[in-house]
C-alpha positions in Angstrom: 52.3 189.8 91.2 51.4 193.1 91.9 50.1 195.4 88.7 49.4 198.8 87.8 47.8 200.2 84.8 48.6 204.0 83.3 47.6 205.8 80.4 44.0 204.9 80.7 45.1 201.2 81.0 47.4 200.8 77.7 50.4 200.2 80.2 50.6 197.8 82.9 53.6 198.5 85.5 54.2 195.2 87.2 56.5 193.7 89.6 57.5 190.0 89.6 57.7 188.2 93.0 61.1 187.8 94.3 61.7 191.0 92.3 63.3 194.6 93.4 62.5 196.7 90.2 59.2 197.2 88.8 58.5 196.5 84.8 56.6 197.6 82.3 54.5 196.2 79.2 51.8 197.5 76.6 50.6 195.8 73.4 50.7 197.9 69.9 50.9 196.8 66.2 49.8 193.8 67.0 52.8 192.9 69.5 53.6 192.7 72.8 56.5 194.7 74.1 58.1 194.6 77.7 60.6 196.6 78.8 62.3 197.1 82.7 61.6 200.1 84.4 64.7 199.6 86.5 63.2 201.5 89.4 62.5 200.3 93.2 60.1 203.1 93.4 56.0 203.2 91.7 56.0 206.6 91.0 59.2 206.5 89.2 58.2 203.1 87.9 55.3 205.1 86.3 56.6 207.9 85.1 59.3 205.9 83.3 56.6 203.4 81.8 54.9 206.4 80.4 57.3 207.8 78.5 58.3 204.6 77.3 55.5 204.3 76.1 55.3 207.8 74.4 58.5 207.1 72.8 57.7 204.0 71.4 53.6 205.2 69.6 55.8 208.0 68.3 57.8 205.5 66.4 55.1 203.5 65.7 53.5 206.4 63.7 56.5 207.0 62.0 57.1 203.8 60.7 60.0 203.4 62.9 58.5 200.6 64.8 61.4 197.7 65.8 60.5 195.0 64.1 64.2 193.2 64.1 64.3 189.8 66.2 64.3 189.5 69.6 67.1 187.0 71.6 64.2 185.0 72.4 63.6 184.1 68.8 67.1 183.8 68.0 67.6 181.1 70.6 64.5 179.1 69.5 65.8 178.5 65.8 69.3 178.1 67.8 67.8 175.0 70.0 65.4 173.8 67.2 68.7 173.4 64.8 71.5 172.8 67.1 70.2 169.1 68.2 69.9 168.0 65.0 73.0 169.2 63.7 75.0 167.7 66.0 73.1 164.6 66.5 76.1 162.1 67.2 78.8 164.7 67.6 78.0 165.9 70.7 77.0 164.5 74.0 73.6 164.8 74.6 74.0 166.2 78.3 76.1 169.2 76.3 73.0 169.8 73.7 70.9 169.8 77.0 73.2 171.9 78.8 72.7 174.7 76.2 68.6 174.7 76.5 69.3 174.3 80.5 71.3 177.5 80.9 69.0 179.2 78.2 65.8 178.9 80.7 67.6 179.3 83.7 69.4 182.5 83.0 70.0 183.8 79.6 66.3 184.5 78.4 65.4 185.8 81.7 67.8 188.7 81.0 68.3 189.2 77.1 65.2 187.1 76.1 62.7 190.3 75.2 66.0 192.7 73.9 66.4 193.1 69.8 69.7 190.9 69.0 71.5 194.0 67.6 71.1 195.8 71.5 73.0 192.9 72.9 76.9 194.7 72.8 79.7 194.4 74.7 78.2 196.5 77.4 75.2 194.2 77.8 77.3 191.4 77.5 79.3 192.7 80.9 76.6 193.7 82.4 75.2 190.4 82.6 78.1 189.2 84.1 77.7 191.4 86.8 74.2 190.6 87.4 75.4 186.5 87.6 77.9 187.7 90.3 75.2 189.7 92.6 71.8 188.5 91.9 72.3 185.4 94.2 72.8 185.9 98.0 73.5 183.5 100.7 70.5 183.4 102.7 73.1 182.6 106.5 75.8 185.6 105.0 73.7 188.4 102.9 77.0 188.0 100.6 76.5 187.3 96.9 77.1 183.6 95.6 79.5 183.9 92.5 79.0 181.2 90.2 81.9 179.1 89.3 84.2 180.4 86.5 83.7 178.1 84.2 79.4 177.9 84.7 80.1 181.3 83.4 82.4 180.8 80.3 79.5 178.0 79.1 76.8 180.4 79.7 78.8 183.1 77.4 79.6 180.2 75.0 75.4 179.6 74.6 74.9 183.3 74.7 77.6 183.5 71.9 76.3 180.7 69.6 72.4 181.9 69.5 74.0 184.9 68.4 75.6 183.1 65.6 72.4 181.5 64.7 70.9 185.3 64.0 74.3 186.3 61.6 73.3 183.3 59.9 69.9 184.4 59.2 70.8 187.7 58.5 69.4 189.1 62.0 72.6 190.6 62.8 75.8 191.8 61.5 78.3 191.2 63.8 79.0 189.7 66.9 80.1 191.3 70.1 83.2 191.2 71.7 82.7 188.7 74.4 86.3 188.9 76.3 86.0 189.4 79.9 87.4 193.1 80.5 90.2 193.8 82.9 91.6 190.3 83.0 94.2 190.1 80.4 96.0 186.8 82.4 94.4 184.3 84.5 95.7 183.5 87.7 97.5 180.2 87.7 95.6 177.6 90.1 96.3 174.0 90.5 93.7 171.5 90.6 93.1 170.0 93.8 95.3 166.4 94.2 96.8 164.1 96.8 100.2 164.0 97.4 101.9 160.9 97.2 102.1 160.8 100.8 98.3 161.8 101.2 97.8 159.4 98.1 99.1 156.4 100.3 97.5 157.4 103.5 94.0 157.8 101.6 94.2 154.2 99.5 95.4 153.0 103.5 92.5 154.4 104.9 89.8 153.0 102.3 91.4 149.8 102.8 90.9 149.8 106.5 87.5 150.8 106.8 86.6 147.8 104.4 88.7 145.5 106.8 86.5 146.8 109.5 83.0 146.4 108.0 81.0 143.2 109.2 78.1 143.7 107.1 78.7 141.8 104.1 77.0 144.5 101.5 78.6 147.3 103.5 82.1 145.3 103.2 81.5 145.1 99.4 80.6 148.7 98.7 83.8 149.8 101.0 85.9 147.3 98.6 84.5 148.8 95.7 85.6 152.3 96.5 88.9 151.0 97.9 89.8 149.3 94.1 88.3 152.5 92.8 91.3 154.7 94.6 94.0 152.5 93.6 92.1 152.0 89.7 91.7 156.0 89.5 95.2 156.4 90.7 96.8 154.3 88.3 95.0 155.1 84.9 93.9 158.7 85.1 90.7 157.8 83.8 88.1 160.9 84.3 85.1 160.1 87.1 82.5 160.0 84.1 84.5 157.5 82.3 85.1 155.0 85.2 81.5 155.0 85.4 80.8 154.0 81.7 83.4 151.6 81.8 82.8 147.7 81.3 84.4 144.3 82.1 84.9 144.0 77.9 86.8 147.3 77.5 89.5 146.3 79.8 92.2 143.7 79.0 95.3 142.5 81.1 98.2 142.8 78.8 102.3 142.7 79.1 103.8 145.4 77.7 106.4 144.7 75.2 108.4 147.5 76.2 108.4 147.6 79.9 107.6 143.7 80.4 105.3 144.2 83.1 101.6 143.7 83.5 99.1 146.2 82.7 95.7 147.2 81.9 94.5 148.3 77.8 91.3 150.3 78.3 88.9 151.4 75.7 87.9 154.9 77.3 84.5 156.1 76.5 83.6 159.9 77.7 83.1 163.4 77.0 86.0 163.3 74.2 84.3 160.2 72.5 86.6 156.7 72.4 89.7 156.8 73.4 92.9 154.1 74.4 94.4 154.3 78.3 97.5 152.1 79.2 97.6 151.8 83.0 100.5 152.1 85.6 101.3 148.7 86.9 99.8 149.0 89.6 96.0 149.0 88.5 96.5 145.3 87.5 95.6 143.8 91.2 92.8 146.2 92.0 91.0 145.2 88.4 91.9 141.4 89.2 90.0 141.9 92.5 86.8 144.0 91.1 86.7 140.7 88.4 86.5 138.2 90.7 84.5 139.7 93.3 81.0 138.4 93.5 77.8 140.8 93.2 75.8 141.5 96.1 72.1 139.7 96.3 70.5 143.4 95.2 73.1 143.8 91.8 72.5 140.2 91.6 68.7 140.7 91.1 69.2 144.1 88.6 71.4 141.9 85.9 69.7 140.6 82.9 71.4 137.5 82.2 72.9 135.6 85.4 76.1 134.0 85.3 75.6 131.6 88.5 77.9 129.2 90.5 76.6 127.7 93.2 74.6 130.7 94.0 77.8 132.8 92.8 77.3 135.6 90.7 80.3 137.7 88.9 80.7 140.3 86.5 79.7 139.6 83.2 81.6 141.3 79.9 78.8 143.7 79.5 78.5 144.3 83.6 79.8 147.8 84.9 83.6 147.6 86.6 81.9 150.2 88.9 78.0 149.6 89.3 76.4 152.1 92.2 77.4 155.3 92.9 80.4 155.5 95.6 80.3 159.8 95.4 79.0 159.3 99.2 80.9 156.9 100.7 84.3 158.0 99.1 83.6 161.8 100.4 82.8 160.2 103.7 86.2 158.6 103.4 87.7 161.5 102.6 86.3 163.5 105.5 87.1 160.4 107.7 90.9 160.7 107.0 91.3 164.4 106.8 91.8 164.8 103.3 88.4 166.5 101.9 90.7 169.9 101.7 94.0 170.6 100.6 96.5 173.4 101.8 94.5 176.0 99.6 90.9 175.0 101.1 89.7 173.7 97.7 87.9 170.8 98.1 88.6 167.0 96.5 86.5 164.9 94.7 86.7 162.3 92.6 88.6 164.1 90.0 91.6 164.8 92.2 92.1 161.1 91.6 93.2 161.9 87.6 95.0 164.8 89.1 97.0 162.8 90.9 97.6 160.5 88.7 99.3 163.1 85.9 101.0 165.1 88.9 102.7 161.9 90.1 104.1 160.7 86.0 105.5 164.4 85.6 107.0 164.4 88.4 108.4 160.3 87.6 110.0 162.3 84.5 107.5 161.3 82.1 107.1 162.5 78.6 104.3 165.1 78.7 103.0 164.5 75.1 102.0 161.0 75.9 100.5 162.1 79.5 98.5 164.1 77.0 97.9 161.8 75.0 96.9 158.7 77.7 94.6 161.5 79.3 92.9 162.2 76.3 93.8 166.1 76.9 96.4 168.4 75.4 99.6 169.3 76.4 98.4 173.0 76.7 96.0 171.9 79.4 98.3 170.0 81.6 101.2 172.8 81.2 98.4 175.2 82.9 96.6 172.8 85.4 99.4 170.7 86.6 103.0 171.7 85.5 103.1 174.9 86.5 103.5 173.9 90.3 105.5 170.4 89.8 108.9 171.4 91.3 110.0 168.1 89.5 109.2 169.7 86.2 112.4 172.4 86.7 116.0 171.2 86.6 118.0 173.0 88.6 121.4 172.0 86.7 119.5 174.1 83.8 118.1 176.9 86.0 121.6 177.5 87.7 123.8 177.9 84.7 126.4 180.6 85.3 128.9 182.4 82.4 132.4 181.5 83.4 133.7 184.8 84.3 136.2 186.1 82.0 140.0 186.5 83.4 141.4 189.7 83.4 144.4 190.3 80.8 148.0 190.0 82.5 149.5 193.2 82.3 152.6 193.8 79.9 155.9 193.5 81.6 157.6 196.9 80.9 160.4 196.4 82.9 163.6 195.3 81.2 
């Protein structure tokens, strides 16, 4: 770090590494302000840092001294409460989130400014800084961050400033709204078509055909019964993970008379109740009867052997390991990774897929909703919007008869 001390040493001008603008800090009424200069250039730096500094002894010996709370402060009493507040009503990777994006980029800009100096302005401004502080180091272009890293970071920035109305540190809050974007642009999330949806699950099920190694063959099953399990419930990547043997039951369905899967669903929306497409049935009979590999076999707790046979117990993961390689490996393998639009597929164009392909079977889009443990809202926005199958022609294509012109009079006698 290289410093620089004016005013016979009461102000340091410093500049951090990895840093273009150099700042400035001095220590009066028993407190230590900082402020940045904003300037690539020391003598400017200096100049600026000096009449800072002028400005704020002035104040001081007026009695004008800011003594209001900084954002810093405000976000400590925000993570000191917020944990044990929502202790049990909210995920703990979401409580962590908010201390995570804190560090990483919120105090870093507002941490050192008064709560009341953080406007709408500053609020936009940060935004901007998001978009253009990060460069590629192969392009020299700026790395945006995703949309939605930057709605949660608002969201954070939002409630610490909640926590200071609360305390009587501010008055009101800001206007947070995003200018110049009064609509979003409608996006679909990335799926497979029903055609790509059959050539992938074909694909996975070949390369486990083709596997000799007998722990290779089982992982390559595992992701094969995860396509066809994905495909047919909906169930979000997080939740397949959580999911064991005792939250899934084989059922017939009283209505429909065919065989299907009742899941207790446990993820980022609490518990919740799946009913599967037909079609899970056989891939869930197969990941129960399959036998654990010697290394899973070792990791359980309490063995369930026969003759040297080990299978799922109740409280066993359906899908122990982690399959994030091996499926995008799969992906890339059958050409699939992008779709028309470039955007990438994961594991989550699986649940895509699955509420593309009922709306455009005709199903009712409440209980999509409601299997998915999502809101109609969301699906109309994500997935609707460009389902062809979702618009009836014979509705769109109405035409007013046209009326007939009036037969004239016959004057003639």
């Amino acid at each position: 770090m290289q410093i620089h001390k004016v005013m016979r040493g009461k102000v340091r001008v410093y500049k951090r590494e990895r840093s273009d603008v150099w700042q400035c800090s001095t220590f009066l009424k028993g407190k230590e302000h900082r402020k940045s200069t904003k300037e690539g250039s020391l003598e400017h730096a200096k100049q600026f840092a000096e009449d800072w500094y002028l400005e704020l002894r002035g104040k001081a010996r007026a009695g004008l001294m800011d003594t209001e709370k900084t954002f810093r402060e405000a976000a400590k009493e925000f993570t000191k409460e917020y944990g044990v507040i929502t202790e049990g009503e909210r995920n703990q990777r979401w409580v962590e989130g908010h201390e995570i994006r804190l560090r990483l980029h919120l105090l870093p800009f507002f941490g050192d400014l008064p709560v009341s100096h953080i406007t709408s302005g500053k609020v936009q401004q940060y935004r901007v800084h998001r978009m253009t502080s990060r460069l590629d180091e192969k392009t020299g272009k700026p790395i945006r961050p995703a949309r939605s890293t930057l709605h949660h970071e608002i969201v954070t920035l939002r409630q610490v400033l909640k926590t200071a109305i609360r305390y009587n540190w501010l008055t009101y809050l800001p206007d947070f709204s995003p200018p110049y974007r009064s609509q979003g642009k409608i996006v679909h999330r990335p799926w497979f078509s029903p055609d790509e949806y059959k050539q992938l699950y074909k694909a996975t099920g070949d390369y486990a055909k083709s596997l000799k190694n007998r722990l290779h063959r089982w992982y390559a099953e595992q992701v094969h019964d995860y396509v066809l399990f994905l495909g047919n419930t909906g169930l979000r990547p997080d939740e397949a993970k959580n999911l064991e043997h005792r939250d899934v039951t084989i059922v017939k369905d009283q209505e429909s008379g065919q065989k299907i899967l009742e899941i207790e669903v446990r993820g980022k929306r609490g518990i919740g109740y799946c009913k599967s497409m037909p079609g899970a049935v056989r891939p869930y009979e197969r990941l129960l009867a399959r036998p654990l590999p010697k290394p899973l076999q070792d990791e359980a707790d309490e063995p369930n052997t026969q003759q040297g046979v080990q299978h799922p117990q109740p409280t066993d993961r359906v899908f122990p390991g982690n399959h994030i390689k091996l499926f995008n490996g799969l992906l890339n393998r059958a050409g699939l990774k992008k779709d028309r639009d470039g955007n990438s597929r994961t594991a989550y164009s699986l649940r895509h897929t699955y509420i593309c392909m009922r709306l455009m079977d005709g199903a009712d889009i409440y209980q999509i909703a409601k299997n998915c443990r999502t809101s109609v809202e969301m699906i109309e926005k994500f997935y609707a919007a460009h389902i062809k199958n979702t618009l009836n022609a014979s509705v769109i294509n109405v035409r007013r008869p046209k009326k007939r012109s009036k037969e004239r009079p016959n004057t003639e006698e």
